[in-house]
PDB file of N, CA, C and O in Angstrom:
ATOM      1  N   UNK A   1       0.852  -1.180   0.000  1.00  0.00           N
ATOM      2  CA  UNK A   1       0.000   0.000   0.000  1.00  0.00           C
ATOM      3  C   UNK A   1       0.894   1.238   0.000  1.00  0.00           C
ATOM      4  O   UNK A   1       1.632   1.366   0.978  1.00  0.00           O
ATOM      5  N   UNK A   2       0.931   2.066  -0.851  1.00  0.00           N
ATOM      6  CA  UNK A   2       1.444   3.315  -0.597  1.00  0.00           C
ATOM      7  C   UNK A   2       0.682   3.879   0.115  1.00  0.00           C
ATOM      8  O   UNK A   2      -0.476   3.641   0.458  1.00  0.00           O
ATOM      9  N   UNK A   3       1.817   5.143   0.475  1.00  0.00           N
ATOM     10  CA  UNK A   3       1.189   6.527   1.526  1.00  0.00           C
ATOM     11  C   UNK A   3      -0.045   6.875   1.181  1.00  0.00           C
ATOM     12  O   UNK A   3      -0.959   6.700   1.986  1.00  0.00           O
ATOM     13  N   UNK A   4      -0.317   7.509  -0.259  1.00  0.00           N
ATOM     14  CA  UNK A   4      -1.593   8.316  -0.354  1.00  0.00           C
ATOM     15  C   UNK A   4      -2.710   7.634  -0.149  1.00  0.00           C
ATOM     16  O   UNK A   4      -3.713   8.196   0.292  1.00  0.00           O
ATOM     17  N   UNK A   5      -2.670   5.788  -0.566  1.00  0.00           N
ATOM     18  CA  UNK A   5      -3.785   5.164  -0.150  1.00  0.00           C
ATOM     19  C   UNK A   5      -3.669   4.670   1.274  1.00  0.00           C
ATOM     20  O   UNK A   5      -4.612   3.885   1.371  1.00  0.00           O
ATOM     21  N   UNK A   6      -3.231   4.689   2.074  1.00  0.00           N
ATOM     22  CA  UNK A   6      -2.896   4.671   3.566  1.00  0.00           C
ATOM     23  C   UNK A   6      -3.527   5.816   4.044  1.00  0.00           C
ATOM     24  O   UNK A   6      -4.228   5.571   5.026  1.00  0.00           O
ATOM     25  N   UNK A   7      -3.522   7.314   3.592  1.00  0.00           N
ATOM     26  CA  UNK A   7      -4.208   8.056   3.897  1.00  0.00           C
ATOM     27  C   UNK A   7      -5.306   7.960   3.321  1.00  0.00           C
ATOM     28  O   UNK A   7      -6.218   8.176   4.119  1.00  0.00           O
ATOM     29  N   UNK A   8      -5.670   7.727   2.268  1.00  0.00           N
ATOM     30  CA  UNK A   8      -7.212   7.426   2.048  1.00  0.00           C
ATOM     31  C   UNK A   8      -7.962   6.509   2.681  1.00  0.00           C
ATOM     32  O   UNK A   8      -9.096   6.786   3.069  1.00  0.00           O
ATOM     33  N   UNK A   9      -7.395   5.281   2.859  1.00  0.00           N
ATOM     34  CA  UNK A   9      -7.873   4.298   3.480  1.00  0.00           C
ATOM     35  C   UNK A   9      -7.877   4.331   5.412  1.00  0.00           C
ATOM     36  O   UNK A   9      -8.501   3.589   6.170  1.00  0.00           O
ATOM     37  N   UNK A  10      -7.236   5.114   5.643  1.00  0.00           N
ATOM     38  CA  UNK A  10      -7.409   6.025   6.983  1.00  0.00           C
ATOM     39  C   UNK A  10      -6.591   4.646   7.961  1.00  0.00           C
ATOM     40  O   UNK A  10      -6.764   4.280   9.123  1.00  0.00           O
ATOM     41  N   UNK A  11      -5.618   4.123   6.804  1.00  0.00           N
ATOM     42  CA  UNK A  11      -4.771   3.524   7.837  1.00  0.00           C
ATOM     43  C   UNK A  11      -3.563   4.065   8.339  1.00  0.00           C
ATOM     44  O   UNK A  11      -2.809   3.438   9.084  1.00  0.00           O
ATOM     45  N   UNK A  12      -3.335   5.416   7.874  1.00  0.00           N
ATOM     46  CA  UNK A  12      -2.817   6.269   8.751  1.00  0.00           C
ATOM     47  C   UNK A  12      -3.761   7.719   9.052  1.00  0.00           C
ATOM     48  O   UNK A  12      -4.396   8.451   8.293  1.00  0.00           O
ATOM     49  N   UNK A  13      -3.514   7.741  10.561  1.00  0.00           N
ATOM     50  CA  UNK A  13      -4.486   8.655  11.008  1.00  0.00           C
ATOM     51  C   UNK A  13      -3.975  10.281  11.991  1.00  0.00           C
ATOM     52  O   UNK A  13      -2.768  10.472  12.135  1.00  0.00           O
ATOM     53  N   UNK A  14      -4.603  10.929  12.362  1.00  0.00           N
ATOM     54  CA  UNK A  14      -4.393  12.035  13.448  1.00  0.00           C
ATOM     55  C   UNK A  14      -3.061  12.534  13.296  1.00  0.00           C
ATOM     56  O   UNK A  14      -2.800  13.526  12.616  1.00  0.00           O
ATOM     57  N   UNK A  15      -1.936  11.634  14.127  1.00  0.00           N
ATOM     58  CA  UNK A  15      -0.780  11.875  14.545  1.00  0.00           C
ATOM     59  C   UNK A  15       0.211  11.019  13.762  1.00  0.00           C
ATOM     60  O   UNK A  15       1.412  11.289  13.770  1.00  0.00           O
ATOM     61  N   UNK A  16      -0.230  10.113  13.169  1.00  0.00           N
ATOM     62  CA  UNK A  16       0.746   9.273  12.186  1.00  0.00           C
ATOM     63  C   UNK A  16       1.761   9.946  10.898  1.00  0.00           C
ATOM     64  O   UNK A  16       2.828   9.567  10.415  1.00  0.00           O
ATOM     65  N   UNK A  17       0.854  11.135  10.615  1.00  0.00           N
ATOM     66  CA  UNK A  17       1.629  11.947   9.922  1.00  0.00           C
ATOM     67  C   UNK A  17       1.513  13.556   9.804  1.00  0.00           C
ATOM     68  O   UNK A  17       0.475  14.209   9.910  1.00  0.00           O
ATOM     69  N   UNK A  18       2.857  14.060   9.554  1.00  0.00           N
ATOM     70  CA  UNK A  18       3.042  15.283   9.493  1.00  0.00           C
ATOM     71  C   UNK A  18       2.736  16.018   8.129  1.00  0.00           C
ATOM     72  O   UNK A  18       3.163  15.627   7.043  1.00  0.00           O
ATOM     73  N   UNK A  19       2.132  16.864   8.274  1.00  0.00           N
ATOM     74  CA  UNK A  19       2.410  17.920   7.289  1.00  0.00           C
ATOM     75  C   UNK A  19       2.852  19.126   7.333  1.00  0.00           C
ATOM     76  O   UNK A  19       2.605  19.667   8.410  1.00  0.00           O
ATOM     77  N   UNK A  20       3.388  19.742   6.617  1.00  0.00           N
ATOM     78  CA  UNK A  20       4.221  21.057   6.564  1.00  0.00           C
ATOM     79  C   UNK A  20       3.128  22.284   6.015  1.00  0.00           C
ATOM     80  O   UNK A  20       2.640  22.379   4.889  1.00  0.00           O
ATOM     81  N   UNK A  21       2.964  22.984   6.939  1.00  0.00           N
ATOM     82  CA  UNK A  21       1.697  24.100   6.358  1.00  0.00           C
ATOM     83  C   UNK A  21       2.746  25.109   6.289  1.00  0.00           C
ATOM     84  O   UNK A  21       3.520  25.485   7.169  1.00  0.00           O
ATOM     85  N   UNK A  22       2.616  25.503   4.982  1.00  0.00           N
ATOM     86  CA  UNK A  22       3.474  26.774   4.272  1.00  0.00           C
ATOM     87  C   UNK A  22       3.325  28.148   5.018  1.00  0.00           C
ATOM     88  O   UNK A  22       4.133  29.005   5.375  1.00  0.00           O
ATOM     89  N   UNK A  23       1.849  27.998   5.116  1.00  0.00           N
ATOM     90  CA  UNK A  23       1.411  29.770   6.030  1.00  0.00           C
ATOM     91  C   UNK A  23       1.733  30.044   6.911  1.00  0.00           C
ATOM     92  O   UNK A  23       2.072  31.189   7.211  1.00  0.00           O
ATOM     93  N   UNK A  24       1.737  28.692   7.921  1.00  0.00           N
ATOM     94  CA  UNK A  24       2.539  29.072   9.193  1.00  0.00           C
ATOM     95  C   UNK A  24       3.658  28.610   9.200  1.00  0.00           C
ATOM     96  O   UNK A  24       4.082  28.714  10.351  1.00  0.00           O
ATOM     97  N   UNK A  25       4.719  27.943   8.265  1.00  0.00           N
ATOM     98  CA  UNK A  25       5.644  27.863   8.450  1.00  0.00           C
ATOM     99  C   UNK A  25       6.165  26.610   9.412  1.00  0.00           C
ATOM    100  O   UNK A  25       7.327  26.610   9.821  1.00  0.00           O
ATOM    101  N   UNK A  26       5.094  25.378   9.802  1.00  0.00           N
ATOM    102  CA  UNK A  26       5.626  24.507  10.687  1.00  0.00           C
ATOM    103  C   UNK A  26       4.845  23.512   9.992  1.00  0.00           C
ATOM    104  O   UNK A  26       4.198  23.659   8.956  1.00  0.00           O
ATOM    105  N   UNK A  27       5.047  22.094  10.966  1.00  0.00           N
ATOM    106  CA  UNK A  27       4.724  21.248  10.805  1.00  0.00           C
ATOM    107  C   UNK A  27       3.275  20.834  11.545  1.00  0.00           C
ATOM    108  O   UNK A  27       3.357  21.018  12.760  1.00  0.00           O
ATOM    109  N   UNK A  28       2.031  20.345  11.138  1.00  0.00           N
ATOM    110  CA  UNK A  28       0.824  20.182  11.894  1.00  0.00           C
ATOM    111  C   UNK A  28       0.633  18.785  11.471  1.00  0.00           C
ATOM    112  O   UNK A  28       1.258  18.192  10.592  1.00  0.00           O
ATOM    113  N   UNK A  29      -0.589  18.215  12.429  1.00  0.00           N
ATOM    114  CA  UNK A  29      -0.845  16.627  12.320  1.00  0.00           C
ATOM    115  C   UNK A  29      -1.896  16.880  10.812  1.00  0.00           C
ATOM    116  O   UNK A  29      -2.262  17.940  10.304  1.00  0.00           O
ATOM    117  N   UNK A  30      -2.106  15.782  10.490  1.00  0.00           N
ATOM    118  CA  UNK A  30      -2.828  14.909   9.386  1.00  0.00           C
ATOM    119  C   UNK A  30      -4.308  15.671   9.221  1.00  0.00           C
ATOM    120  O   UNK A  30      -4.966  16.078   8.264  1.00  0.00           O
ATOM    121  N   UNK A  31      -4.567  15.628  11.492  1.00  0.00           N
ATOM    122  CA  UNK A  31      -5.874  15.711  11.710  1.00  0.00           C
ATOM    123  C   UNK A  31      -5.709  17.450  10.962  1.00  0.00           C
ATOM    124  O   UNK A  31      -5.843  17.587   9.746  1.00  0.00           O
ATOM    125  N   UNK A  32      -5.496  18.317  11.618  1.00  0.00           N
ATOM    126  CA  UNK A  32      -5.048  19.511  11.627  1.00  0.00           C
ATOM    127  C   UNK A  32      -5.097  20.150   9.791  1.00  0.00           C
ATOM    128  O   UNK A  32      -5.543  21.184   9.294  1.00  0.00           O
ATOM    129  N   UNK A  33      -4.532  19.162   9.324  1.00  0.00           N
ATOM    130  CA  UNK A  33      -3.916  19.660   7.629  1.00  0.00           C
ATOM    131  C   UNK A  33      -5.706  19.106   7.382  1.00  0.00           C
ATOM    132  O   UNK A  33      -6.648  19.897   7.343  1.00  0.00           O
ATOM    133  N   UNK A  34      -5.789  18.123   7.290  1.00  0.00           N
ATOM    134  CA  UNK A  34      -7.165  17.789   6.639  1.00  0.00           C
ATOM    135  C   UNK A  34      -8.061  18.809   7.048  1.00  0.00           C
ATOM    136  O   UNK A  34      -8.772  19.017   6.064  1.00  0.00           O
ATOM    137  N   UNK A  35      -8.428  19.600   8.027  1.00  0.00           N
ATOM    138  CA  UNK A  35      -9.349  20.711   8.522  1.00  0.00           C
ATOM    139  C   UNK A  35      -9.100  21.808   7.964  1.00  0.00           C
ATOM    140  O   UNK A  35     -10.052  22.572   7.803  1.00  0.00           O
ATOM    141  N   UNK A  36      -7.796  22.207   7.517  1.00  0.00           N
ATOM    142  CA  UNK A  36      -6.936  23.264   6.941  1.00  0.00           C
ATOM    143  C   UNK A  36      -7.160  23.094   5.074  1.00  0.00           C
ATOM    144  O   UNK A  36      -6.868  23.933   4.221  1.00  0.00           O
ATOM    145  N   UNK A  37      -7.684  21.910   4.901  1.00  0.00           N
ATOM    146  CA  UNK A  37      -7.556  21.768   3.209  1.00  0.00           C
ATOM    147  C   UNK A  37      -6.206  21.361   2.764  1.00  0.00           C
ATOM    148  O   UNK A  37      -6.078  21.258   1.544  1.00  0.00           O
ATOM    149  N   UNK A  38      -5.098  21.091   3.551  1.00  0.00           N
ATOM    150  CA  UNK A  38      -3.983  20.643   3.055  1.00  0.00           C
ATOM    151  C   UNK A  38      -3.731  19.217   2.653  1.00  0.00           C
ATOM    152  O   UNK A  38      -2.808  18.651   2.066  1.00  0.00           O
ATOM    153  N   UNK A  39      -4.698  18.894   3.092  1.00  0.00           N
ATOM    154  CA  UNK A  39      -4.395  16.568   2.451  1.00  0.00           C
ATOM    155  C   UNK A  39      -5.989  16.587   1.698  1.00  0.00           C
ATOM    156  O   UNK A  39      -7.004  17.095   2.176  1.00  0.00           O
ATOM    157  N   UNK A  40      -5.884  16.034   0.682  1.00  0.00           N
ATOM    158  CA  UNK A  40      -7.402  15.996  -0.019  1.00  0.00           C
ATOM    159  C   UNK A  40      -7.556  14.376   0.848  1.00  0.00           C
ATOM    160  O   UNK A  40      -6.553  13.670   0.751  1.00  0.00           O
ATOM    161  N   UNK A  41      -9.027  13.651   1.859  1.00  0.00           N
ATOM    162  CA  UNK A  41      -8.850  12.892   2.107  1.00  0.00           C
ATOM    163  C   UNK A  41      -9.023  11.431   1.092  1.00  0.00           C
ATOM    164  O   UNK A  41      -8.615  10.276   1.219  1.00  0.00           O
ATOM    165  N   UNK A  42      -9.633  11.964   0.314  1.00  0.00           N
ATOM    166  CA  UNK A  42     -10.406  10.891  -1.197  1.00  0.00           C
ATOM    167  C   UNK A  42      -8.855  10.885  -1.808  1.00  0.00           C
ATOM    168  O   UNK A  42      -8.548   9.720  -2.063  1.00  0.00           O
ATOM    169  N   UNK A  43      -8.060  11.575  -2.041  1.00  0.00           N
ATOM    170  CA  UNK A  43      -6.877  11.048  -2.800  1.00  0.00           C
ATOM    171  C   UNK A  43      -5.308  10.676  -1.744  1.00  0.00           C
ATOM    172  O   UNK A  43      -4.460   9.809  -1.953  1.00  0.00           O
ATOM    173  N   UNK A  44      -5.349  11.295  -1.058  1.00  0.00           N
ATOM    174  CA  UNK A  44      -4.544  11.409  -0.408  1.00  0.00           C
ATOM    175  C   UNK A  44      -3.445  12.500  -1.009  1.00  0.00           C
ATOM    176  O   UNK A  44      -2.236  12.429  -0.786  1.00  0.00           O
ATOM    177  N   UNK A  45      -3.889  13.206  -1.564  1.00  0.00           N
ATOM    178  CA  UNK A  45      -2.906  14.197  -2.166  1.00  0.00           C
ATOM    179  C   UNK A  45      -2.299  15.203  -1.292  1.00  0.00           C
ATOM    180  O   UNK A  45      -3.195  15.569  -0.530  1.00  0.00           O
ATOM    181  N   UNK A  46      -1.419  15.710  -1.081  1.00  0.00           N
ATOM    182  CA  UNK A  46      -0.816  17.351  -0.943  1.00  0.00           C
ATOM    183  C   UNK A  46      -1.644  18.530  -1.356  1.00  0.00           C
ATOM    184  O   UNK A  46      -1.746  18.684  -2.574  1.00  0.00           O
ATOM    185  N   UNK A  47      -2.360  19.537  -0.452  1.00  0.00           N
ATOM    186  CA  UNK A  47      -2.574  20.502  -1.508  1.00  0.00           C
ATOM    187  C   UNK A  47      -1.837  21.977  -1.114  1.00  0.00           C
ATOM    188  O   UNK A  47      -2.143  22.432  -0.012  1.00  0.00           O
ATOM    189  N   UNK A  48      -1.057  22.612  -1.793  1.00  0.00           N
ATOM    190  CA  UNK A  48      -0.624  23.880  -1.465  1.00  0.00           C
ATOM    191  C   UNK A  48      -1.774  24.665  -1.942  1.00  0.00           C
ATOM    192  O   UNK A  48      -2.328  24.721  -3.039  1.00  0.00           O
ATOM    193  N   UNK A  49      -2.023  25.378  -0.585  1.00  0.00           N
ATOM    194  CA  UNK A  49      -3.529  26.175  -0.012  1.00  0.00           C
ATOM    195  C   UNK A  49      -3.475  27.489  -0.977  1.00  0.00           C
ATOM    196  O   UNK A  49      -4.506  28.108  -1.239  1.00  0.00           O
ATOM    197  N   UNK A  50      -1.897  27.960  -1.609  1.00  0.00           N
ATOM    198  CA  UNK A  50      -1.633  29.263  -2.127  1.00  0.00           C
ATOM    199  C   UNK A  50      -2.201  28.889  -3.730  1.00  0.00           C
ATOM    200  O   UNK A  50      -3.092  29.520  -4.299  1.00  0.00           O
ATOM    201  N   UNK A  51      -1.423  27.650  -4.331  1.00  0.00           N
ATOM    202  CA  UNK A  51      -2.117  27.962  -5.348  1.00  0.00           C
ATOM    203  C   UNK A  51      -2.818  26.740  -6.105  1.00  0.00           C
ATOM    204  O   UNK A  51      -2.952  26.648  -7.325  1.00  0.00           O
ATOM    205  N   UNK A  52      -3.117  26.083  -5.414  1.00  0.00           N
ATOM    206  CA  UNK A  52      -4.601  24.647  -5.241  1.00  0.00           C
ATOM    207  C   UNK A  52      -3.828  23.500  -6.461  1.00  0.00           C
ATOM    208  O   UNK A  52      -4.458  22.720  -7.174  1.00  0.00           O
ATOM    209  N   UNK A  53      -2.239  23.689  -6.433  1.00  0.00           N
ATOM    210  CA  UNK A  53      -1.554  22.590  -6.857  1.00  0.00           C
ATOM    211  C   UNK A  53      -1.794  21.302  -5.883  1.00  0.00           C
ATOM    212  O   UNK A  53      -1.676  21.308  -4.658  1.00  0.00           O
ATOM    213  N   UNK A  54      -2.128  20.291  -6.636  1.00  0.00           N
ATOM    214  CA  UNK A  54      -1.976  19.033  -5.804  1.00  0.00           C
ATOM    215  C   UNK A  54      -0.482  17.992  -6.495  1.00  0.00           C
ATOM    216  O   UNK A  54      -0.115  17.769  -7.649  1.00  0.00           O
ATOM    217  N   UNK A  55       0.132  17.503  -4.943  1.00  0.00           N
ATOM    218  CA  UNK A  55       1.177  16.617  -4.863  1.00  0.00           C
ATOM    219  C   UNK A  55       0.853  15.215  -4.628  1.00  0.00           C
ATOM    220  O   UNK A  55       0.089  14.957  -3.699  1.00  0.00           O
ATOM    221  N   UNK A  56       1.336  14.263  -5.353  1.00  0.00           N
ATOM    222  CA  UNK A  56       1.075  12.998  -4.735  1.00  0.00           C
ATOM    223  C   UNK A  56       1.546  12.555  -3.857  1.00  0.00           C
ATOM    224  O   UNK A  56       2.742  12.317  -4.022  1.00  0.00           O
ATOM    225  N   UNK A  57       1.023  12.227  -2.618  1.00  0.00           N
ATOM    226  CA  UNK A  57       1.482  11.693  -0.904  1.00  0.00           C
ATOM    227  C   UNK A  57       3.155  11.123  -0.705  1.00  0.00           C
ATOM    228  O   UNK A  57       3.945  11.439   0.185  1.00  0.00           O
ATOM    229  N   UNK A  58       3.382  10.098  -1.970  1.00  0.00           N
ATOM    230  CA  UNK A  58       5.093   9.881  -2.081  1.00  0.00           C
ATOM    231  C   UNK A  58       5.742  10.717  -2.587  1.00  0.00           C
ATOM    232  O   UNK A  58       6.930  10.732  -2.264  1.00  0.00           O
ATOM    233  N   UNK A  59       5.301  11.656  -3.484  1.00  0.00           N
ATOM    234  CA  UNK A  59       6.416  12.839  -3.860  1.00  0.00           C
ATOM    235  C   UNK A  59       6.376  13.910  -3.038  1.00  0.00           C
ATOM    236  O   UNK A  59       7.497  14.418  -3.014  1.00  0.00           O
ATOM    237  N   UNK A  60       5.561  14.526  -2.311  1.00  0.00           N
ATOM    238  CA  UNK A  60       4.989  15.260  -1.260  1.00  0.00           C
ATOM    239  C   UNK A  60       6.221  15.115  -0.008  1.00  0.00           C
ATOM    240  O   UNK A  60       6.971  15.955   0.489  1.00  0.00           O
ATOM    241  N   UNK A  61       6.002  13.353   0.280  1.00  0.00           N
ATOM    242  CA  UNK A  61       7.365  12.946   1.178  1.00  0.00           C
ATOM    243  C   UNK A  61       8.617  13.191   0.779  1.00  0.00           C
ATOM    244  O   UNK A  61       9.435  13.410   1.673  1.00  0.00           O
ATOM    245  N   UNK A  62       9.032  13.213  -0.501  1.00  0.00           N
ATOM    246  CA  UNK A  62      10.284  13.197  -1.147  1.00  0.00           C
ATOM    247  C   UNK A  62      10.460  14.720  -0.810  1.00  0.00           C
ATOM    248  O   UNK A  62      11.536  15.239  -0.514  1.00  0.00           O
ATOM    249  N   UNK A  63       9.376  15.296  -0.887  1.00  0.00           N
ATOM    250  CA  UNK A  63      10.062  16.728  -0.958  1.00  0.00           C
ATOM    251  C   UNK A  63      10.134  17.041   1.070  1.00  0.00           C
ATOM    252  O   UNK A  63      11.030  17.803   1.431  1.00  0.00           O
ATOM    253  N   UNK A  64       9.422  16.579   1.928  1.00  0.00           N
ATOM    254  CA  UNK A  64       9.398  16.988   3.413  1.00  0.00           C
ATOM    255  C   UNK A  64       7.966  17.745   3.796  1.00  0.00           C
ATOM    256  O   UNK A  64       7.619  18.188   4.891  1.00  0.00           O
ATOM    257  N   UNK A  65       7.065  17.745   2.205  1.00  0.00           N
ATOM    258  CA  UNK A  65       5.924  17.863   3.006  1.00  0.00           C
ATOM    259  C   UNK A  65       4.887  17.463   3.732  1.00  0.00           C
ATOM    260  O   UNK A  65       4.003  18.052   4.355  1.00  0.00           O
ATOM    261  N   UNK A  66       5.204  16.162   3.502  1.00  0.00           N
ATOM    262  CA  UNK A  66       4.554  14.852   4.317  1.00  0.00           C
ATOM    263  C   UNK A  66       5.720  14.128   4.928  1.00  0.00           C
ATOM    264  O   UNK A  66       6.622  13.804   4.155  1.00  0.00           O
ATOM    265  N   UNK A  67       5.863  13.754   6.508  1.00  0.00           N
ATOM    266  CA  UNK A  67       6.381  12.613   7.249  1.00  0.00           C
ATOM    267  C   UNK A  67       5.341  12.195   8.341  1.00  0.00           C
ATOM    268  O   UNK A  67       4.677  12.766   9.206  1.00  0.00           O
ATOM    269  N   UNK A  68       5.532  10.857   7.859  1.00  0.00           N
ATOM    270  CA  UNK A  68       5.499   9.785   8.594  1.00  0.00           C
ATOM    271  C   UNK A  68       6.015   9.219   9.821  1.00  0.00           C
ATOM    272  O   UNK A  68       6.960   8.430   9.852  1.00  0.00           O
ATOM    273  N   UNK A  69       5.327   9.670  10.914  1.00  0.00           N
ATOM    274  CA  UNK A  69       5.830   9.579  12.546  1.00  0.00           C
ATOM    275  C   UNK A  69       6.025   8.473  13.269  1.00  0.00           C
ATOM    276  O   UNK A  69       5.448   7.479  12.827  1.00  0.00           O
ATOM    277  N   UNK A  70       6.806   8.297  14.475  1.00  0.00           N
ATOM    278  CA  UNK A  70       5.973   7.782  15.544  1.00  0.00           C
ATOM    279  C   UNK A  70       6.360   6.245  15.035  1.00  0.00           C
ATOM    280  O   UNK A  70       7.266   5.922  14.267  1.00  0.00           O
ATOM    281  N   UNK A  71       5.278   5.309  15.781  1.00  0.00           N
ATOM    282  CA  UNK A  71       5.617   3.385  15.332  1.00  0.00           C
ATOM    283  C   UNK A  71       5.435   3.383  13.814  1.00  0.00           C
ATOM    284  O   UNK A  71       5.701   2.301  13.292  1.00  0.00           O
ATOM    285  N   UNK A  72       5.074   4.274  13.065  1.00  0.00           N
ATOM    286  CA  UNK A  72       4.683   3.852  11.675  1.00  0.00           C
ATOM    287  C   UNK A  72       6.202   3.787  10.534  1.00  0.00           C
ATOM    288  O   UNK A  72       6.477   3.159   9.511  1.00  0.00           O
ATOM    289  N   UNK A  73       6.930   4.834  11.417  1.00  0.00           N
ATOM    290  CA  UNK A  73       7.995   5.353  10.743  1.00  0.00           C
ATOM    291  C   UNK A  73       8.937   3.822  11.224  1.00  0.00           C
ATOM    292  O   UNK A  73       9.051   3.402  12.375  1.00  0.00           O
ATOM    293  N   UNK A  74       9.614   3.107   9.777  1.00  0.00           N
ATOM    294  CA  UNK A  74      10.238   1.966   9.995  1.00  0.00           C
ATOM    295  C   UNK A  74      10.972   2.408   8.703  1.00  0.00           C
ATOM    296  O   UNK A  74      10.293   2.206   7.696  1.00  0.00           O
ATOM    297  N   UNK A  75      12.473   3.092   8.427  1.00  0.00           N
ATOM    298  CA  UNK A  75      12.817   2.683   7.198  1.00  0.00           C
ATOM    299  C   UNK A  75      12.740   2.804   5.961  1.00  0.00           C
ATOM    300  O   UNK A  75      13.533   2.442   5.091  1.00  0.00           O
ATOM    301  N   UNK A  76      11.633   3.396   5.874  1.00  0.00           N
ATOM    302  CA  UNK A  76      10.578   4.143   4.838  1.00  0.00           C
ATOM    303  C   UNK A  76       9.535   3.177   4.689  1.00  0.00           C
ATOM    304  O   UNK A  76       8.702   3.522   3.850  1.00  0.00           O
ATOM    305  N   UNK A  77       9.328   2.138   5.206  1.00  0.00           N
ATOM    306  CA  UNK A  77       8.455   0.941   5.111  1.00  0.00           C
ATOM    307  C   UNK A  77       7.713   0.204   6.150  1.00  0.00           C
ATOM    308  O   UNK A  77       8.361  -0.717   6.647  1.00  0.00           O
ATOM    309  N   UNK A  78       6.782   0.337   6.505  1.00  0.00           N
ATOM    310  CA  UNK A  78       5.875  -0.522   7.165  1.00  0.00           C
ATOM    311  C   UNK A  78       4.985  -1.756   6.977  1.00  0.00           C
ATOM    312  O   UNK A  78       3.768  -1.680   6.810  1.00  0.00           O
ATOM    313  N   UNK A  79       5.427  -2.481   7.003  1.00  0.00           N
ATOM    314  CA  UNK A  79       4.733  -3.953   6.396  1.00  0.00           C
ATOM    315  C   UNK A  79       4.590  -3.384   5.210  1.00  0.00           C
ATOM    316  O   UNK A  79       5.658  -3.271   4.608  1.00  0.00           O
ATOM    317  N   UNK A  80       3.380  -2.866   4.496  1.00  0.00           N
ATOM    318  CA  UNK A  80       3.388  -3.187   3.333  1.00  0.00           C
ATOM    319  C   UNK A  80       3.043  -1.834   2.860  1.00  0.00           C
ATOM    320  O   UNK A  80       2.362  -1.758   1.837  1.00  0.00           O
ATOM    321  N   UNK A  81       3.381  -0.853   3.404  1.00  0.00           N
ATOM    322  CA  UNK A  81       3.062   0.410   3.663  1.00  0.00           C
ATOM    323  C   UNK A  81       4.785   1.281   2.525  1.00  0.00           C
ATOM    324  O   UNK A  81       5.905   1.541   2.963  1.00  0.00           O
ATOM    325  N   UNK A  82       4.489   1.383   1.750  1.00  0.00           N
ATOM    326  CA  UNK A  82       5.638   2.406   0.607  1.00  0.00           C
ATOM    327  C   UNK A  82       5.772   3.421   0.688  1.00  0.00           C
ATOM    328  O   UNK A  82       4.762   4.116   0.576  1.00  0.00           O
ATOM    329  N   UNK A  83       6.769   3.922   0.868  1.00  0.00           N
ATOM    330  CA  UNK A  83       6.960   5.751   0.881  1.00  0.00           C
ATOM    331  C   UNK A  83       7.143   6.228  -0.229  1.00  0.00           C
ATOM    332  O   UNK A  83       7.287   7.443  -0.362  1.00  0.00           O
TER     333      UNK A  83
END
């Protein structure tokens, strides 16, 4: 399973992952970005709020706008879980 369907499929949740909100300049939970419009939850995409570009959840990571926290974070890999 990759990331973005891990977030769609809401097998990663709340605190499992980070996102990087541009406006404020830090890092907020999953829960937080999804309330904010920053994770579309149907795709699992990236969205930069400035100009409604969407990223896909593994390139998103490649760049540091999505990590993966906490017990989930193994390596880049969790059972069957792809970064």
């Amino acid at each position: 399973m990759d990331l973005g369907r891990a977030i769609k499929d809401r097998v990663l949740e709340g605190e499992d992952v980070l996102v990087y909100d541009t406006r404020l300049g830090k890092r907020v939970s999953l829960s937080a970005a999804l309330k904010r419009g920053m994770v579309d939850r149907m795709t699992g995409e990236y969205i930069d709020r400035d100009t409604g570009s969407r990223i896909e959840a593994k390139e998103a990571a490649k760049m540091g706008l999505l990590a993966v926290v906490g017990e989930w974070q193994y390596h880049g890999e969790i059972g069957n879980l792809r970064l």
